[in-house]
N, C-alpha and C positions, 0 to 999 in steps of 0.2 A: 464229383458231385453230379446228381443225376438234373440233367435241363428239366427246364418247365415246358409248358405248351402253351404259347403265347404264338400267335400267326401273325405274320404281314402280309398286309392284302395286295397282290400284283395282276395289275390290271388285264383281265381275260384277252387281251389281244396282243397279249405275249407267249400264249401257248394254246396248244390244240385242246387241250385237257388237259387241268389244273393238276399238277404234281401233287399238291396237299390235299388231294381229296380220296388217296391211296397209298398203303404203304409203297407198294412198288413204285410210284412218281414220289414219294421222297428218298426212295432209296436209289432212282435215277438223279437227282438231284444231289444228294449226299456225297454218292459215286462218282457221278460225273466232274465234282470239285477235286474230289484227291487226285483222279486221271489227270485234268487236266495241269494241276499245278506240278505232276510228277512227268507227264509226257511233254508239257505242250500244247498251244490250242491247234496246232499243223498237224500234228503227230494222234490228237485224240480222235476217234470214229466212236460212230452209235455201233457197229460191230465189235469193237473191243468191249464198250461198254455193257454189251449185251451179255458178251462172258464172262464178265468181272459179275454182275449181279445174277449172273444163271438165268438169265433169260433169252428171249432173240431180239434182233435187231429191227423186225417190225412194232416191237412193243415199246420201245422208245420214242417209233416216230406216232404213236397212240399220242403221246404229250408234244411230242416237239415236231416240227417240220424239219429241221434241219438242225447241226449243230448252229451255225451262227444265230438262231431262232433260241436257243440253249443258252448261246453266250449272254446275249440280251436280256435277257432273264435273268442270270445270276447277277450280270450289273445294276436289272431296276431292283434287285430284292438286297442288295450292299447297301444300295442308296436309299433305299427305302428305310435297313434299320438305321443307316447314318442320319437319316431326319426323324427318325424314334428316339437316337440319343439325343440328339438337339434340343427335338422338344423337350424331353422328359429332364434334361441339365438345366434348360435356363426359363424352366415355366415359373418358377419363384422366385427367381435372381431380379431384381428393381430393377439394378443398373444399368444402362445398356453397355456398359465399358465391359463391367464383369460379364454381359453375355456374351459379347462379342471374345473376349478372353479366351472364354467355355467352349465358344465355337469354333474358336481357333484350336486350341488344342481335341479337338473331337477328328476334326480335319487334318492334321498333321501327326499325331499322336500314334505310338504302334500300337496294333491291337492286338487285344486280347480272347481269349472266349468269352461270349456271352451264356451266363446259363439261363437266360432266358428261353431260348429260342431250342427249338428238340434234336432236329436232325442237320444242321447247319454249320460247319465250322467254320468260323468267323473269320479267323486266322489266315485259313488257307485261302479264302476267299480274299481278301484283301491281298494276297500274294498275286493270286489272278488279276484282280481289278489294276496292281500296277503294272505288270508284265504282260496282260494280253489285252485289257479294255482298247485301246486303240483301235484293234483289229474288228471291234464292232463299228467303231466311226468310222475308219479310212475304208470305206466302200464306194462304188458308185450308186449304188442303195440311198447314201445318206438324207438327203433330201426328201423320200418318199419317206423313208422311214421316221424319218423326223416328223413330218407332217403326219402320220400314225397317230404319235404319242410316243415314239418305242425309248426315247429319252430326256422324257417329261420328269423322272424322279430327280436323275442327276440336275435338269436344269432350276425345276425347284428348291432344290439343296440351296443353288449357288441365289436365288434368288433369296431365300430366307435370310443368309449371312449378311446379303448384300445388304438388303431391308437394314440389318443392324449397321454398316456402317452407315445407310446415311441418318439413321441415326443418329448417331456419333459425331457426322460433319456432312450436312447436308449439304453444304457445297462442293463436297469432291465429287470430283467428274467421272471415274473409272471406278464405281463400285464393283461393276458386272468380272470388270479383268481383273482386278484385285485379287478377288476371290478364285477365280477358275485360277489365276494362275499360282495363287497359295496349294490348290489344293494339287494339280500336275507339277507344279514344281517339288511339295513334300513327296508324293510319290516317287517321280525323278531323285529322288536325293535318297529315298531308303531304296532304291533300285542300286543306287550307283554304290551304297555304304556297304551293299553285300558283293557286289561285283566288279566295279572301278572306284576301289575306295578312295583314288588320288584328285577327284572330279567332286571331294565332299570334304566338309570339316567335322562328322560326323564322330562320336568318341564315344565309346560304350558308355554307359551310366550318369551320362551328362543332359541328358535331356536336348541335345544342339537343335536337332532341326527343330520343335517345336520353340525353342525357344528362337531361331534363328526368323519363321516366320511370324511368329509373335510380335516381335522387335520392327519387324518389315511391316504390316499390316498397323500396329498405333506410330511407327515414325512419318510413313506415309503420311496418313491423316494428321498426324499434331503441324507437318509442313505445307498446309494448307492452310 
């Protein structure tokens, strides 16, 4: 099915020049996801990438200053459409049980392609986001970059969810860790279901982990 052209907008002080505003910076983009979920983010360079798309390697850094400048980028624009489906799942939903539901399963849930989105694979990207996002955090960067903005989308995410449970019980105390750790734990568990599957209860066509945090997120709160 051929995507539609629907954009997410990622804030100019994530890159030198906007990817989306040339084919060739969506097809650095494009590129650089299958690279790196097939190499590795150690293993990927703006040199390789320059001869996978037929170009050279000063024209990548036209968009990006660096690869970790890249990574960054593909995490605020994950988390950017992960607060697009949020929104767009529970803009009708009354209840807040049922959004919070919605939003649990958005956050835990394997994904799929969007045909929304043109040049994006959704898929691979969520492969990345669990197997190398850290490697944008664990820097000694973090602190400056945080102060940036460079991970304002992902903390909005977790602040949205959060908003719903207190909601839900406005006296629980731990909405903020609730959530973050819903969402690095479901990660954590489809990491571990494809590669240390003894570290998971994970069972094809069973729905587990979503169902596993699900169960953890309203039992928490109804033992309050």
């Amino acid at each position: 099915m051929e995507k539609l052209q629907l954009h997410i907008t990622i804030s100019p002080d994530l890159y030198t020049k906007n990817p989306e505003s040339s084919v060739l910076g969506q097809k650095i983009v494009s590129k650089s996801i299958e690279m790196i979920d097939a190499l590795g983010f150690e293993d990927f360079t703006f040199k390789k990438l320059g001869l996978e798309i037929g170009s050279n390697e000063s024209s990548v850094y036209r968009y990006f200053d660096s690869k970790h400048a890249l990574l960054v980028y593909l995490i605020n624009w994950y988390w950017s459409w992960i607060e697009y489906k949020l929104v767009f799942s529970t803009l009708n939903v009354p209840s807040a049980h049922d959004r919070l539901t919605q939003a649990v399963l958005i956050l835990t849930a394997e994904v799929t392609e969007d045909n929304a989105f043109s040049y994006i694979n959704e898929v691979l990207l969520n492969k990345i986001i669990i197997s190398e996002s850290s490697k944008a955090y664990h820097t000694k960067a973090i602190d400056s970059e945080n102060k940036k903005g460079y991970y304002k989308t992902y903390k909005r995410v977790v602040q949205r969810v959060s908003d719903l449970v207190t909601e839900i019980n406005p006296s629980y105390e731990f909405p903020h860790m609730l959530i973050s750790t819903v969402i690095e734990g479901a990660h954590h568990q489809r990491y571990f279901s494809k590669h240390l599957p003894s570290l998971t209860d994970f069972e094809e066509g069973k729905n587990n982990i979503v169902r596993f945090y699900t169960d953890l997120v309203f039992n928490t709160l109804s033992e309050k």
